[in-house]
C-alpha beads as a LAMMPS data file, in Angstrom:
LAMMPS data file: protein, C-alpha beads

344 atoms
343 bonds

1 atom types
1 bond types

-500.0 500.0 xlo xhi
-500.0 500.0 ylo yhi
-500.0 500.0 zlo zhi

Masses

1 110.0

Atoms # bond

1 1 1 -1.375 -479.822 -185.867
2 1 1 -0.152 -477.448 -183.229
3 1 1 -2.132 -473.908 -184.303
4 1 1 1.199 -472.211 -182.959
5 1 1 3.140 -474.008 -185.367
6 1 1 1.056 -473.027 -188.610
7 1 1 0.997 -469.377 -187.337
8 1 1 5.221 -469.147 -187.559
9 1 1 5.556 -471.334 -190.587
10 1 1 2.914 -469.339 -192.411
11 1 1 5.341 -466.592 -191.452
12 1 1 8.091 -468.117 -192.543
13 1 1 6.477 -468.549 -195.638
14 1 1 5.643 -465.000 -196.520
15 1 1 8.941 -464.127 -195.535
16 1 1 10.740 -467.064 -198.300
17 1 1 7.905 -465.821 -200.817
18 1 1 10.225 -462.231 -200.796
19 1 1 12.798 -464.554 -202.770
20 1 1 10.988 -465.321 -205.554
21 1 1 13.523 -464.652 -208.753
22 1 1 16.588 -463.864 -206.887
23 1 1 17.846 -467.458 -205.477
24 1 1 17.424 -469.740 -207.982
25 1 1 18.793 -472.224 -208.319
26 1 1 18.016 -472.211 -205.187
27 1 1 15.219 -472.652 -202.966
28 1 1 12.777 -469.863 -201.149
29 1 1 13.769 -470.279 -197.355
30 1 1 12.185 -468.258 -194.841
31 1 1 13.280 -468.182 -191.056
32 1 1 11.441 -467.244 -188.071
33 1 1 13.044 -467.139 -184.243
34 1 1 10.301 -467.418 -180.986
35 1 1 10.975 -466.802 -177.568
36 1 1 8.300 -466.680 -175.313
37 1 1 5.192 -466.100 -177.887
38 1 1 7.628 -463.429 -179.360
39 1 1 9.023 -463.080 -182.567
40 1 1 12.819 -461.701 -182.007
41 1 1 14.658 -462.281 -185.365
42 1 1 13.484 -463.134 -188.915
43 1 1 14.960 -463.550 -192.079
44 1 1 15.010 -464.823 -195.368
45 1 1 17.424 -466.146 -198.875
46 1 1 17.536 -463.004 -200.578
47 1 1 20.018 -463.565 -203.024
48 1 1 21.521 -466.747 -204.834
49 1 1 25.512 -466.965 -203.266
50 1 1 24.772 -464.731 -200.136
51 1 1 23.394 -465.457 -196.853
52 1 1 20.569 -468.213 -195.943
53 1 1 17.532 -467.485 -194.538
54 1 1 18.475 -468.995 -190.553
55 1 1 21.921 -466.973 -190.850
56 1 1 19.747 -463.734 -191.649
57 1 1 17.306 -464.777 -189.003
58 1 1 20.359 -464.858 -186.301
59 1 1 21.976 -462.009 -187.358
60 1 1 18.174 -459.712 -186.702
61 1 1 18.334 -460.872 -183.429
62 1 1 19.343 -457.921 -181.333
63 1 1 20.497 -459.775 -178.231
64 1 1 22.134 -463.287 -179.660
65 1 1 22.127 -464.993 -175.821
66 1 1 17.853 -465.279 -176.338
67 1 1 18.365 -467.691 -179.298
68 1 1 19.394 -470.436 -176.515
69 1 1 16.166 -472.151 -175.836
70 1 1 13.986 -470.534 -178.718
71 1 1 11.763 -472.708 -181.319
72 1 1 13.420 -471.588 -185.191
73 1 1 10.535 -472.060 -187.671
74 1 1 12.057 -472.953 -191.066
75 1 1 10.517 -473.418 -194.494
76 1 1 12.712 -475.620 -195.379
77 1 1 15.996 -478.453 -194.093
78 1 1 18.647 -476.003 -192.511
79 1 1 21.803 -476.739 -195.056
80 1 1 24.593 -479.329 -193.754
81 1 1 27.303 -478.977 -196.358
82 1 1 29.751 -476.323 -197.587
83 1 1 28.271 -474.726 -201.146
84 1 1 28.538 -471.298 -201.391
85 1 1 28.187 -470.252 -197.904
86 1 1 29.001 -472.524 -194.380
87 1 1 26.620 -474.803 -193.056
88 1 1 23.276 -473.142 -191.534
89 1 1 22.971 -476.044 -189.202
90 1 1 25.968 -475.109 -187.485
91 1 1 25.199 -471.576 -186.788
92 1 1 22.046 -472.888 -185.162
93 1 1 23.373 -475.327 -182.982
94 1 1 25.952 -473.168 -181.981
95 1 1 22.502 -470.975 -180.377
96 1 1 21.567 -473.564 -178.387
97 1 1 17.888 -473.341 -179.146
98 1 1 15.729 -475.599 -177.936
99 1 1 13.517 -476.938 -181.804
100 1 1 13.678 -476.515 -184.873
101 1 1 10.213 -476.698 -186.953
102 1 1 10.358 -477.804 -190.266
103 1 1 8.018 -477.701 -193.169
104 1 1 9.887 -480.069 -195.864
105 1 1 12.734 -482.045 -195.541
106 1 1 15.374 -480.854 -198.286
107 1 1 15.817 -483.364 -201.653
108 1 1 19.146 -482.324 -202.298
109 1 1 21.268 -485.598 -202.044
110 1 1 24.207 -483.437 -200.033
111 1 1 21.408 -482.831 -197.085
112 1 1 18.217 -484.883 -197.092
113 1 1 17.804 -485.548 -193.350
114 1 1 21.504 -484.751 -192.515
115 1 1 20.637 -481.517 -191.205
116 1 1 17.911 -482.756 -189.290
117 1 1 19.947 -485.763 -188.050
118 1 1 22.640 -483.524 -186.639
119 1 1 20.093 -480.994 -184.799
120 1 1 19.039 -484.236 -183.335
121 1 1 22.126 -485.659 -182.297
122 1 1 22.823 -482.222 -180.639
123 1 1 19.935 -482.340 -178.358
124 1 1 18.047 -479.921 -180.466
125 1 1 14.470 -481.499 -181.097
126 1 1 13.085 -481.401 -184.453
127 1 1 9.202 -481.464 -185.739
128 1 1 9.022 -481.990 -189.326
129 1 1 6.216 -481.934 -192.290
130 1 1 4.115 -478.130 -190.437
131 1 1 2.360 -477.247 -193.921
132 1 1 4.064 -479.916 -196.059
133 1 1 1.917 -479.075 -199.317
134 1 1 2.356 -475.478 -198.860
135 1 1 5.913 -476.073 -198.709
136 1 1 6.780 -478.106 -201.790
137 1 1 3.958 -475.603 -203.651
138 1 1 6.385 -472.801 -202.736
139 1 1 9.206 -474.587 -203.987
140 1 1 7.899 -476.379 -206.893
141 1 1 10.713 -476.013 -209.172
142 1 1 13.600 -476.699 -206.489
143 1 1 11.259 -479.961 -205.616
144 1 1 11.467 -480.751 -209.697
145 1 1 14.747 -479.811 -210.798
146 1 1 16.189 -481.997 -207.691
147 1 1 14.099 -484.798 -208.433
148 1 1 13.963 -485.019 -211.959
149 1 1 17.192 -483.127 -213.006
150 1 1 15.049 -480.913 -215.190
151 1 1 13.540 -477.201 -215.711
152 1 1 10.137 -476.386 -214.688
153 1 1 8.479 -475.246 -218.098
154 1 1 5.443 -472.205 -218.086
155 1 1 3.624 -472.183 -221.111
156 1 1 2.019 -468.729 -221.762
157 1 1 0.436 -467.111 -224.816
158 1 1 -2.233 -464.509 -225.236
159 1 1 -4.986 -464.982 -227.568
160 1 1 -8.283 -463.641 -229.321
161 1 1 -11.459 -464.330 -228.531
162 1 1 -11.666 -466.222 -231.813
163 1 1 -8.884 -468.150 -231.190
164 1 1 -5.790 -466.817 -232.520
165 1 1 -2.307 -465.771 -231.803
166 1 1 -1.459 -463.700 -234.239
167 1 1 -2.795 -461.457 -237.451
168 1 1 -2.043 -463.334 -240.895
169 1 1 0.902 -461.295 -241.395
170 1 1 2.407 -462.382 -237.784
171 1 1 1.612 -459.196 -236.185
172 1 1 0.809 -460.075 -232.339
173 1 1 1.421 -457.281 -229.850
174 1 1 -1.296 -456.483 -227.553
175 1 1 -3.837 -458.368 -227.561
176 1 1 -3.970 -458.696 -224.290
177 1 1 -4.385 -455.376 -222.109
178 1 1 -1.640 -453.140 -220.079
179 1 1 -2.415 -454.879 -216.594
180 1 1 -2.000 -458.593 -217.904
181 1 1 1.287 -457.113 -220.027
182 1 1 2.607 -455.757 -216.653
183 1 1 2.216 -459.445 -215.186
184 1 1 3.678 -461.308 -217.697
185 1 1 6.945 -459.202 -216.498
186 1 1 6.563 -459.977 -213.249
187 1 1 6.712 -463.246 -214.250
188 1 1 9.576 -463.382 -215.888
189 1 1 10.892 -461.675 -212.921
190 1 1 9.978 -464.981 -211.526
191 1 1 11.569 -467.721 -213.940
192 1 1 15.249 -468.421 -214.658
193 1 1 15.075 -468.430 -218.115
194 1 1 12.402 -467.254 -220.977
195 1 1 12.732 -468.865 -224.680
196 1 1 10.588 -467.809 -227.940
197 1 1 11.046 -469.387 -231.396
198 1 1 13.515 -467.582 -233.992
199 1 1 10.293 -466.850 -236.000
200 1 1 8.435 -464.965 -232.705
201 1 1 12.434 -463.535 -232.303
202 1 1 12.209 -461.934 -236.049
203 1 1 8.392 -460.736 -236.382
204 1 1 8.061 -459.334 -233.203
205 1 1 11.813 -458.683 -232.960
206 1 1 11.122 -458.431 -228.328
207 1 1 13.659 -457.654 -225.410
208 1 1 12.265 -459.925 -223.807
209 1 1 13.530 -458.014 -220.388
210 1 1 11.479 -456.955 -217.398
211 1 1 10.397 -453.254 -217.831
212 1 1 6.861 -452.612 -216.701
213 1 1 8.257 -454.946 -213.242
214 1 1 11.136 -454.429 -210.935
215 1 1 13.119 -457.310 -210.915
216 1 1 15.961 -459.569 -212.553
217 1 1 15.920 -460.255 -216.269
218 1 1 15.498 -463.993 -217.328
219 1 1 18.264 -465.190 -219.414
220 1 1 16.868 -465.608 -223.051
221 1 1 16.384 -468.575 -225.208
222 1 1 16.102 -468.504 -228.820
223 1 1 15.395 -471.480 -231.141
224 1 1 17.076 -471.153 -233.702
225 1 1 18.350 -474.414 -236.058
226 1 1 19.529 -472.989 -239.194
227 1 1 20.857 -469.572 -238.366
228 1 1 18.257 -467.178 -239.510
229 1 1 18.354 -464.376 -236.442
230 1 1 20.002 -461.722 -237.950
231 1 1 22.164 -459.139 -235.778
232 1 1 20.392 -456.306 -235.387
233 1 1 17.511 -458.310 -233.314
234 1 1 17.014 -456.950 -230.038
235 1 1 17.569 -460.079 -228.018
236 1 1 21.139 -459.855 -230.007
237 1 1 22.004 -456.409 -229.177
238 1 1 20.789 -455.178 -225.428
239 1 1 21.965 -457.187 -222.086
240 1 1 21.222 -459.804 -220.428
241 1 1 22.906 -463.237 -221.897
242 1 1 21.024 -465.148 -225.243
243 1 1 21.423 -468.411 -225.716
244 1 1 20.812 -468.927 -229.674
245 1 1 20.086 -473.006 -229.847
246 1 1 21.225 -474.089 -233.268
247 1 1 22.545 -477.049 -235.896
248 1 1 25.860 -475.830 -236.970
249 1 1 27.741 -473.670 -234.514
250 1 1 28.904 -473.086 -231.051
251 1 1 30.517 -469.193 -230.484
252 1 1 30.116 -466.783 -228.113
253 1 1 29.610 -463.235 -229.379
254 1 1 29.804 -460.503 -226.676
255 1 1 26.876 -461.531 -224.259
256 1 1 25.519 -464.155 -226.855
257 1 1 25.892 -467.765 -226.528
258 1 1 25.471 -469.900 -229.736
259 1 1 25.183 -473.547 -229.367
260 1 1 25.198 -476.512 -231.255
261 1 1 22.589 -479.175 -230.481
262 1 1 23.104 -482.971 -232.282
263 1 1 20.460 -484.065 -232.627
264 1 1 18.650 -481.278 -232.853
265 1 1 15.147 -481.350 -230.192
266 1 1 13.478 -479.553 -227.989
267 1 1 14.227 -482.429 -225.745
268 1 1 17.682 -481.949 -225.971
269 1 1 17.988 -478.217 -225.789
270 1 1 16.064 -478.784 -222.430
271 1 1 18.413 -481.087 -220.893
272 1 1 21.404 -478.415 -221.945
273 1 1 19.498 -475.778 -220.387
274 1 1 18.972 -477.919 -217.272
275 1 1 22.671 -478.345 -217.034
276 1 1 23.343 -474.751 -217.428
277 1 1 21.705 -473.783 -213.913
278 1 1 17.829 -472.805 -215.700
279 1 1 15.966 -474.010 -213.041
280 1 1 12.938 -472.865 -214.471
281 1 1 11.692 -471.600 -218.267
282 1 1 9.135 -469.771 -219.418
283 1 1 7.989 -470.073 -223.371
284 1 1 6.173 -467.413 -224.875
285 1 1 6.051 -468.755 -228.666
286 1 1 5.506 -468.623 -231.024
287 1 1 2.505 -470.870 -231.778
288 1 1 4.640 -473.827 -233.194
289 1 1 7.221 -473.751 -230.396
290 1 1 4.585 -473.943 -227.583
291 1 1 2.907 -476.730 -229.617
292 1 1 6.031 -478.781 -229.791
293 1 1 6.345 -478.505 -225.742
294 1 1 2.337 -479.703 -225.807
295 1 1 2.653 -482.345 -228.478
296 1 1 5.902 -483.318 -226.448
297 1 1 4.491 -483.345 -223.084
298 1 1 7.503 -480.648 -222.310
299 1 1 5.115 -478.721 -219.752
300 1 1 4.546 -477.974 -216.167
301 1 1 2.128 -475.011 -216.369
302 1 1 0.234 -473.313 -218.762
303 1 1 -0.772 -469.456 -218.501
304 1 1 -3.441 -468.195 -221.496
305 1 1 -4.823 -464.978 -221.747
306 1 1 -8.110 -464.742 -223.908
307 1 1 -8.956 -461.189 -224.563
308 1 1 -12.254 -459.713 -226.434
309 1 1 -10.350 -458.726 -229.624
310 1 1 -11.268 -460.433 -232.718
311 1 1 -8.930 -461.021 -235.760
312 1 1 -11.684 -462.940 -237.870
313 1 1 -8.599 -465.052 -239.210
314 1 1 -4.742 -464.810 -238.331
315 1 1 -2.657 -467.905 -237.017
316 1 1 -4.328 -469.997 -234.486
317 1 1 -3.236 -470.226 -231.370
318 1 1 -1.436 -473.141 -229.386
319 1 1 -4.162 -476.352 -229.017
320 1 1 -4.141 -477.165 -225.260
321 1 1 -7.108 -479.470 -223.835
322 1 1 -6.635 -478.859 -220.024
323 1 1 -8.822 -480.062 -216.938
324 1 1 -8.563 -478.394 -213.617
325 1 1 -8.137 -475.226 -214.678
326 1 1 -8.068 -472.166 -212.563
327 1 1 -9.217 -468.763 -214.248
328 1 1 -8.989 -465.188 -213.094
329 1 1 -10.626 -462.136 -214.374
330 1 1 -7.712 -459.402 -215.731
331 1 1 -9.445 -456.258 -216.047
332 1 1 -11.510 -457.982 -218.996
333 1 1 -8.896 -460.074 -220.179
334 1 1 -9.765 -464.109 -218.900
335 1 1 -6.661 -465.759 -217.549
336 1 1 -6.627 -469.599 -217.443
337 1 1 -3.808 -471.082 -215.865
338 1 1 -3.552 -475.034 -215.488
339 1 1 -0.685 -477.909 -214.343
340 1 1 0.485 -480.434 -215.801
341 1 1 2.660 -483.287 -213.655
342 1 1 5.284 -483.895 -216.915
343 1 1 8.789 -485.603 -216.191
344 1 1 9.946 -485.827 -219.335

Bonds

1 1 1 2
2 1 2 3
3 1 3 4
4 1 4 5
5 1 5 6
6 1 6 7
7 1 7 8
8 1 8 9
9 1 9 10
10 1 10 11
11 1 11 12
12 1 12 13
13 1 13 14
14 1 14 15
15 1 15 16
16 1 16 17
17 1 17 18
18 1 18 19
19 1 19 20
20 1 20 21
21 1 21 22
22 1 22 23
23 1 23 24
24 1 24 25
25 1 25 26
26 1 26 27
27 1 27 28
28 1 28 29
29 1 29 30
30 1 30 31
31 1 31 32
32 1 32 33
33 1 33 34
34 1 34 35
35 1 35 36
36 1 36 37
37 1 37 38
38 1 38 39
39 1 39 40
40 1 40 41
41 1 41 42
42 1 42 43
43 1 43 44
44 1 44 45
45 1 45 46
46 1 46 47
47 1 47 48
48 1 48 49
49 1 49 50
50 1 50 51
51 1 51 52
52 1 52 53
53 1 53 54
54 1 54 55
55 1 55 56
56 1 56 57
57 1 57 58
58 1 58 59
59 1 59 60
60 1 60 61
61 1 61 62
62 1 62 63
63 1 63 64
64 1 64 65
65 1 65 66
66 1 66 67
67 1 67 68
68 1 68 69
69 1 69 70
70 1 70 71
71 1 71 72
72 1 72 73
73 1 73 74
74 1 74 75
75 1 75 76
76 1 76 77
77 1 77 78
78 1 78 79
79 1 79 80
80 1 80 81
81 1 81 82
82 1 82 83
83 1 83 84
84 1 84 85
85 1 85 86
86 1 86 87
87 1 87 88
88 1 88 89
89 1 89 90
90 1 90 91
91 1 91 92
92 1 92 93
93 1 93 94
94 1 94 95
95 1 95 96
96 1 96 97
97 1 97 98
98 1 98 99
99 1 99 100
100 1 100 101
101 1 101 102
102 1 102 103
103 1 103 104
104 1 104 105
105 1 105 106
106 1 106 107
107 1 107 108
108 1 108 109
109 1 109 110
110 1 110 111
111 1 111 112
112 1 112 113
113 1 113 114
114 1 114 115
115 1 115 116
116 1 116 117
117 1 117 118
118 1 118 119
119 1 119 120
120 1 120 121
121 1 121 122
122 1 122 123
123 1 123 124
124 1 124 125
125 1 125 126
126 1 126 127
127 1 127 128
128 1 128 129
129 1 129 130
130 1 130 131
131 1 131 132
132 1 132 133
133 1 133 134
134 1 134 135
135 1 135 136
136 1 136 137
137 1 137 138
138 1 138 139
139 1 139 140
140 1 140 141
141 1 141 142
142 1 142 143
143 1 143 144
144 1 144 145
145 1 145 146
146 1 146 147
147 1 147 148
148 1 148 149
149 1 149 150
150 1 150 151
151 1 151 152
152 1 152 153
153 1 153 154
154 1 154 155
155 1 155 156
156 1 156 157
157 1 157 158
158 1 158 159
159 1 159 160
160 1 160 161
161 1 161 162
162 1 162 163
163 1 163 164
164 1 164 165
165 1 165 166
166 1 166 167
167 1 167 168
168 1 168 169
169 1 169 170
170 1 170 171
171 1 171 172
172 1 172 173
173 1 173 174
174 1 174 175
175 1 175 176
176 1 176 177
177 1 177 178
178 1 178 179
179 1 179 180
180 1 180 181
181 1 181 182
182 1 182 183
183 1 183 184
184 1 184 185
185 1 185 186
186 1 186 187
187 1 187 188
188 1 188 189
189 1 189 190
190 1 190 191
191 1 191 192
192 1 192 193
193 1 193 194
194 1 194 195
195 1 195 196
196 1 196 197
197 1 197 198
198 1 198 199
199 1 199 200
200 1 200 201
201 1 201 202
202 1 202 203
203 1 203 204
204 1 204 205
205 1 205 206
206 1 206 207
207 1 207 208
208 1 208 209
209 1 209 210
210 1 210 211
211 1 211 212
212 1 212 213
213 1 213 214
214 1 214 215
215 1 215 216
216 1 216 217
217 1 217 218
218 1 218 219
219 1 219 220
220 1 220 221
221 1 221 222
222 1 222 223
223 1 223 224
224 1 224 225
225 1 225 226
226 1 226 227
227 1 227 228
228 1 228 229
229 1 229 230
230 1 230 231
231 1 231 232
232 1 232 233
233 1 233 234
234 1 234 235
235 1 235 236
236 1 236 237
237 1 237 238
238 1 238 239
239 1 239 240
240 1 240 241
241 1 241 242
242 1 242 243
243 1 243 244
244 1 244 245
245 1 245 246
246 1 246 247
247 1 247 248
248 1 248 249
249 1 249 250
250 1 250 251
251 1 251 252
252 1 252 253
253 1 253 254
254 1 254 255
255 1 255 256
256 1 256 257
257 1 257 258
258 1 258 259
259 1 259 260
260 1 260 261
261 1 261 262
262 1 262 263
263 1 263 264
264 1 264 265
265 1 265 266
266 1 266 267
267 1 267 268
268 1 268 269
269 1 269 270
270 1 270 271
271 1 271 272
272 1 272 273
273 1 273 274
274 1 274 275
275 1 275 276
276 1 276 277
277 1 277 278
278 1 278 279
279 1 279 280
280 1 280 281
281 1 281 282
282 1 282 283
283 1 283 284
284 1 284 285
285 1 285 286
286 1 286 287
287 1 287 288
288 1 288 289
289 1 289 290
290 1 290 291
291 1 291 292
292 1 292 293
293 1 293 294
294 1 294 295
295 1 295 296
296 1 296 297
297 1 297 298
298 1 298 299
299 1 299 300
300 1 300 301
301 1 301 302
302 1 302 303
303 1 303 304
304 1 304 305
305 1 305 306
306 1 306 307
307 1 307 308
308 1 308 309
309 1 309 310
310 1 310 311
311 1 311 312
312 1 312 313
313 1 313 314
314 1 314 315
315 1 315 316
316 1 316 317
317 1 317 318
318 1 318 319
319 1 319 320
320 1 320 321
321 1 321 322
322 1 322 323
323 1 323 324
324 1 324 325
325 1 325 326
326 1 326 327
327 1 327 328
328 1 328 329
329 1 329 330
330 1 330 331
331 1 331 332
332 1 332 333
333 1 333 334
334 1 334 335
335 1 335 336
336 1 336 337
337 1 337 338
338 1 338 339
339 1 339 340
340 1 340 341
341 1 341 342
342 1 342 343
343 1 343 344
């Protein structure tokens, strides 16, 4: 592989990583422009609706007539169809430059080699598959949710160094520590969607916002079959949108979304949530939600804390047996993250 390739992709990669929880459904596309062993325009999608990453590229480019006969490094298959905004391709072969380098082809039916096809057939050469793996890493739940027509699901759950979730009484905040609190809301910065049991909803009555992060609020999922949120929870009262899963009724109630599910499963409720635009989930509990995803094989990615608190006896937490698992030291807290390839 061409080392000058894998030096602009990687670019191009930091740049699309700058996305992250702002383009979804979307993918994270970063663009870089060379001329001559010099970078002269970069961009990236910052924003779900607005600009791609090539069309923020070209417009950083102080003098436009250099594009003609540059090498564009793309993370990803420049567009080909009208969504939102006009086809990227377009703009690019309207440059003149001389390649385009690719790292993954785009899944989307409406492109998938049409992009690359048209480059082509306008004398633009194209190199395709620089960094594959890194690629479809970066874009993991774009990759799923095209393929498989379903959310990417993060498990995550803090518990004791004995082994439990919670106190007997159901009392479970913070047992793990400030820094691993803080990046738990930068993950939710990161994910579509976040959903708790009505049970987790009540005890620990959350937000279930991002505070101790800067960054957009995940809409917020609530299992709930038989109606027993009352209204003064906090996912009830305080912006963004709820979505209250339930048996009997479908209402919306200022920024509150109740919906009726026949039959009633977590299958189900994903599917609806799929076909919403959640792209991705994350489920925080409580301990008999995240087991039904387990049990279910309703998983993508796990993320446990294990702190040195001991309860002695409480509710035990979620049984996962994992392999491959990656873990991280959090300022004394132990962080175990692991995959799983589900399709449900």
């Amino acid at each position: 592989m061409n080392n000058k390739h894998k030096k602009y992709i990687n670019r191009a990669f930091y740049l699309a990583q700058k996305g992250m929880g702002s383009v979804a459904p979307n993918p994270m596309v970063g663009c870089v422009i060379v001329k001559n062993e010099n970078i002269i325009g970069e961009g990236y999608h910052k924003k779900f609706g607005k600009n791609h990453a090539e069309i923020n590229a070209i417009k950083s480019v102080k003098n436009k007539k250099t594009i003609e006969g540059s090498s564009i490094y793309i993370t990803l298959e420049p567009c080909s169809h009208h969504g939102k905004t006009p086809p990227c391709v377009d703009e690019i072969i309207n440059y003149k430059p001389k390649e385009v380098i690719i790292s993954n082809k785009d899944p989307n039916q409406k492109i998938n080699g049409k992009g690359i096809k048209k480059l082509k057939k306008n004398n633009i050469n194209v190199i395709e598959g620089i960094h594959d793996a890194i690629g479809k890493e970066l874009n993991k739940r774009f990759f799923l949710n095209q393929k498989h027509k379903i959310p990417y699901v993060v498990l995550k759950w803090a518990e004791t160094k004995d082994s439990f979730i919670a106190k007997t009484n159901g009392e479970s905040k913070w047992i793990s520590n400030d820094i691993s609190r803080t990046l738990v809301h930068k993950w939710r910065s990161e994910e579509s969607g976040i959903l708790i049991g009505v049970q987790t909803a009540i005890k620990d009555n959350p937000k279930l916002t991002v505070r101790k992060w800067k960054g957009k609020n995940p809409i917020r999922i609530i299992i709930d079959p038989n109606n027993k949120l009352q209204n003064t929870a906090k996912v009830l009262k305080e912006k963004p949108v709820t979505l209250i899963y339930n048996t009997t009724t479908t209402k919306k109630k200022e920024s509150n979304f109740f919906i009726k599910i026949n039959p009633f499963s977590i299958h189900n409720i994903i599917q609806d949530i799929y076909k919403k635009g959640i792209s991705s989930i994350m489920v925080e509990g409580g301990t008999k939600t995240i087991n039904y995803f387990i049990d279910s094989n309703l998983w993508h990615e796990a993320r446990i804390f294990v702190s040195n608190k001991k309860f002695g006896k409480g509710i035990i937490a979620p049984n996962l047996n994992f392999e491959n698992v990656n873990k991280e030291d959090i300022n004394g807290d132990e962080l175990y993250i692991t995959n799983n390839n589900a399709k449900f």
